[in-house]
C-alpha positions as CSV (number, residue, x, y, z in Angstrom):
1,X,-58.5,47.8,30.2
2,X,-59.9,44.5,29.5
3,X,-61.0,45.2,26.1
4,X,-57.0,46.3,25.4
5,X,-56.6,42.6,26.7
6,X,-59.2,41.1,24.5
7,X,-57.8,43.2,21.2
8,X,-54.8,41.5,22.0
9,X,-55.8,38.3,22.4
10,X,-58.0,38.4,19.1
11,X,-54.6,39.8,17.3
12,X,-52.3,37.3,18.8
13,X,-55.5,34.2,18.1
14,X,-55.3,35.9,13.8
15,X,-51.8,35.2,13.7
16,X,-51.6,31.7,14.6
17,X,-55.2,30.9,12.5
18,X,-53.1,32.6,9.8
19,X,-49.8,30.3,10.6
20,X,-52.4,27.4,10.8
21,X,-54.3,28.1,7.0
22,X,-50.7,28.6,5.7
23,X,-49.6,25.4,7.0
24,X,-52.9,23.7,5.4
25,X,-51.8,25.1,2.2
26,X,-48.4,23.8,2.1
27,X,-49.7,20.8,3.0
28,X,-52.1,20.5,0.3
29,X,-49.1,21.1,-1.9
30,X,-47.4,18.0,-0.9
31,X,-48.4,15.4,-2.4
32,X,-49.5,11.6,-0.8
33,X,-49.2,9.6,-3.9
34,X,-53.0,10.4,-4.9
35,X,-53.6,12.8,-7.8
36,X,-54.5,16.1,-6.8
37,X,-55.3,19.4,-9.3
38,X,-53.7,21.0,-6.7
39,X,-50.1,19.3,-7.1
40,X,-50.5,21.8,-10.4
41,X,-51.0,24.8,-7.9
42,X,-47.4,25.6,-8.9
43,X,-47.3,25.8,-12.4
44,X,-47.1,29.0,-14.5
45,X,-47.8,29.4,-18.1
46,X,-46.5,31.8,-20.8
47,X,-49.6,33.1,-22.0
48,X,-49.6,35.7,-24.6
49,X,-46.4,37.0,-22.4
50,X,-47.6,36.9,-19.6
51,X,-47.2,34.4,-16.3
52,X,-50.8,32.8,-15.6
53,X,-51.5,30.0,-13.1
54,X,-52.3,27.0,-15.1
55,X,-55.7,27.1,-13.5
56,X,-56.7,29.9,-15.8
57,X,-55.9,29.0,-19.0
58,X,-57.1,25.1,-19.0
59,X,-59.1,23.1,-17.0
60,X,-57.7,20.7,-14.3
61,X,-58.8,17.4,-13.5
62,X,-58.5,13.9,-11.6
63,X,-60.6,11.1,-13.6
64,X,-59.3,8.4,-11.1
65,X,-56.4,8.2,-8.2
66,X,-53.3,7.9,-10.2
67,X,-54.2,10.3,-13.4
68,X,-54.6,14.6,-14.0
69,X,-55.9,15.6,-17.0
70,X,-55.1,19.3,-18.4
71,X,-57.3,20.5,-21.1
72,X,-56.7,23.7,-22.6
73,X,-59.4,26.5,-23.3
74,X,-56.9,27.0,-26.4
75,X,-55.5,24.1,-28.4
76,X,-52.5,26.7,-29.2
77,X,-51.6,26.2,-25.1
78,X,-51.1,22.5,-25.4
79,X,-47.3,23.0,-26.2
80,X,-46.6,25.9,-23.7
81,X,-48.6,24.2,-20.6
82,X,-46.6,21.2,-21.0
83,X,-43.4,22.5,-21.3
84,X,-44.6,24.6,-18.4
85,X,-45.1,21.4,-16.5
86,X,-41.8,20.5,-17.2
87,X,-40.2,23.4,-16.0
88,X,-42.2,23.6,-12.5
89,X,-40.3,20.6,-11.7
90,X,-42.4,18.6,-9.9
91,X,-41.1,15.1,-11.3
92,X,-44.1,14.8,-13.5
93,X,-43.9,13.6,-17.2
94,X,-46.5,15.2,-19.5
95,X,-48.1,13.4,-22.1
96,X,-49.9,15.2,-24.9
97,X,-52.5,13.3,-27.1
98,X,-53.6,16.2,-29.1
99,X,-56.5,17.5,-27.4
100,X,-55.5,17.2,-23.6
101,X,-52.4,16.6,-21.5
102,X,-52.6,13.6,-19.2
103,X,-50.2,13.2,-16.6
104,X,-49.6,9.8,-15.0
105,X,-49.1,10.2,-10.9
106,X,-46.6,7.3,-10.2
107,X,-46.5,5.6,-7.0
108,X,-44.2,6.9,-4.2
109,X,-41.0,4.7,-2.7
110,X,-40.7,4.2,0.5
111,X,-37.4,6.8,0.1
112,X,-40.1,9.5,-1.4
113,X,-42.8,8.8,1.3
114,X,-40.1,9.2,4.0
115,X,-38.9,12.3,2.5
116,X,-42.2,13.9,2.5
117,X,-42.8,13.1,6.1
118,X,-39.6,15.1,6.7
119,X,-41.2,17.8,4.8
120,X,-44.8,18.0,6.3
121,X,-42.9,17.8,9.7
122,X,-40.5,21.0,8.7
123,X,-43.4,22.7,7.5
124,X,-45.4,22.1,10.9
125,X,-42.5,23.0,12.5
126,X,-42.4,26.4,10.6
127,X,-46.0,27.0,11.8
128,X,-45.4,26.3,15.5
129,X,-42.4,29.2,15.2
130,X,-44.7,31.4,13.6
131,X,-47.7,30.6,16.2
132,X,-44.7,31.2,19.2
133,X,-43.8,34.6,17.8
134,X,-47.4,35.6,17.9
135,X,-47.5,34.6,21.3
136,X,-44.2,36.5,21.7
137,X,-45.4,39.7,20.2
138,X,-49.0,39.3,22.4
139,X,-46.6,39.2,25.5
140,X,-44.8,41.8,24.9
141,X,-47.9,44.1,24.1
142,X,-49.3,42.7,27.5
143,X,-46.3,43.9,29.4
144,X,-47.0,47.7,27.5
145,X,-50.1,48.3,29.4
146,X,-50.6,49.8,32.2
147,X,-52.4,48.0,34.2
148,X,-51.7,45.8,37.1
149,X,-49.9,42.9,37.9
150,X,-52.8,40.1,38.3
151,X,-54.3,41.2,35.0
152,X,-50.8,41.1,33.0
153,X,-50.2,37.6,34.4
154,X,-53.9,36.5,33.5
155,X,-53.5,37.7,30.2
156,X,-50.4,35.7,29.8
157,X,-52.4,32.6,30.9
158,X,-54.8,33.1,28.3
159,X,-52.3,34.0,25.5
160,X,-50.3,30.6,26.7
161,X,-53.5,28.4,26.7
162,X,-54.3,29.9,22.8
163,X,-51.0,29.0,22.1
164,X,-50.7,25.7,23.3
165,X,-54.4,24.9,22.1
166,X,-52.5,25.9,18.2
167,X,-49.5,23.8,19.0
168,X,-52.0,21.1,19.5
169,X,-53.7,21.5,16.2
170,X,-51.0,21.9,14.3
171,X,-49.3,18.8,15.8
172,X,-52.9,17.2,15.0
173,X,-52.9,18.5,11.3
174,X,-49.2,16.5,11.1
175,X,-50.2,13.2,12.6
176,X,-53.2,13.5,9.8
177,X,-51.0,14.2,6.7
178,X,-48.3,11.9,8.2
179,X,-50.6,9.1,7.9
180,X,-52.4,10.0,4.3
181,X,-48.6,10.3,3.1
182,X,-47.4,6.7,4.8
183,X,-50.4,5.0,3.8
184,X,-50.0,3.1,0.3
């Protein structure tokens, strides 16, 4: 019996480390005024017909806190990866010297830096939902068994401590980003 109690606890603890690395990731993707290779997570390039991150077909880089340079393994990608850049729509604008694209990170407003607090807390906010409707579905698979009454509600304890312990990092993870983001 308690090893159907542990299996769901270990199901129901996946779910919200999975809500919890997905959160991370959109995270990552908004940006806090510093340049990031990953701000280009986004962007996909034509090449040879086919949709490839931009990771693949030139190398990514930061040389200081306000600059990312793209440098193509092909000098025939210069024209396609920049107009790529353009398209993803990320408010960047591409400047092409020939051998490399360098992309000038400019400095949020107050308005941007506001806006992206909105974001990162929507975001955390999506994750909490998702780590609630694990705890949901663990519930429900609690009340399934059959066994008896003290154990159920025990096991509800437990799957309401993981939860809140989640909540907490999550809520954590925001107060983090929130800061990196307000922080000029």
């Amino acid at each position: 019996m308690n090893e159907e109690i542990d299996f769901i606890l270990d199901s129901a603890k996946e779910s919200m480390e999975a809500a919890l690395t997905h959160l991370e990731k959109e995270f990552s993707n908004i940006r806090a005024g510093k340049a990031s290779p990953a701000m280009l997570g986004s962007v996909f390039v034509d090449y040879y017909g086919s949709m490839t991150p931009l990771a693949q077909v030139a190398n990514v880089n930061t040389p200081d806190a306000r600059t990312i340079s793209v440098q193509p393994w092909e000098k025939a990608m210069l024209q396609p990866i920049e107009k790529a850049i353009m398209l993803a729509n990320l408010g960047f604008n591409p400047m092409n010297n020939g051998d490399l694209i360098i992309i000038s990170v400019p400095p949020l407003t107050e308005e941007r830096r506001k806006e992206l607090v909105k974001q990162a807390k929507s975001e955390t906010d999506d994750a909490k939902v998702s780590i609630r409707s694990a705890r949901q579905d663990a519930n429900k698979e609690v009340k399934k068994l059959d066994a008896s009454e003290d154990l159920k509600k025990n096991a509800e304890v437990d799957i309401q401590e993981l939860t809140d312990a989640f909540i907490k990092k999550s809520d954590e993870l925001l107060v983090i980003k929130e800061k990196e983001i307000l922080t000029v």
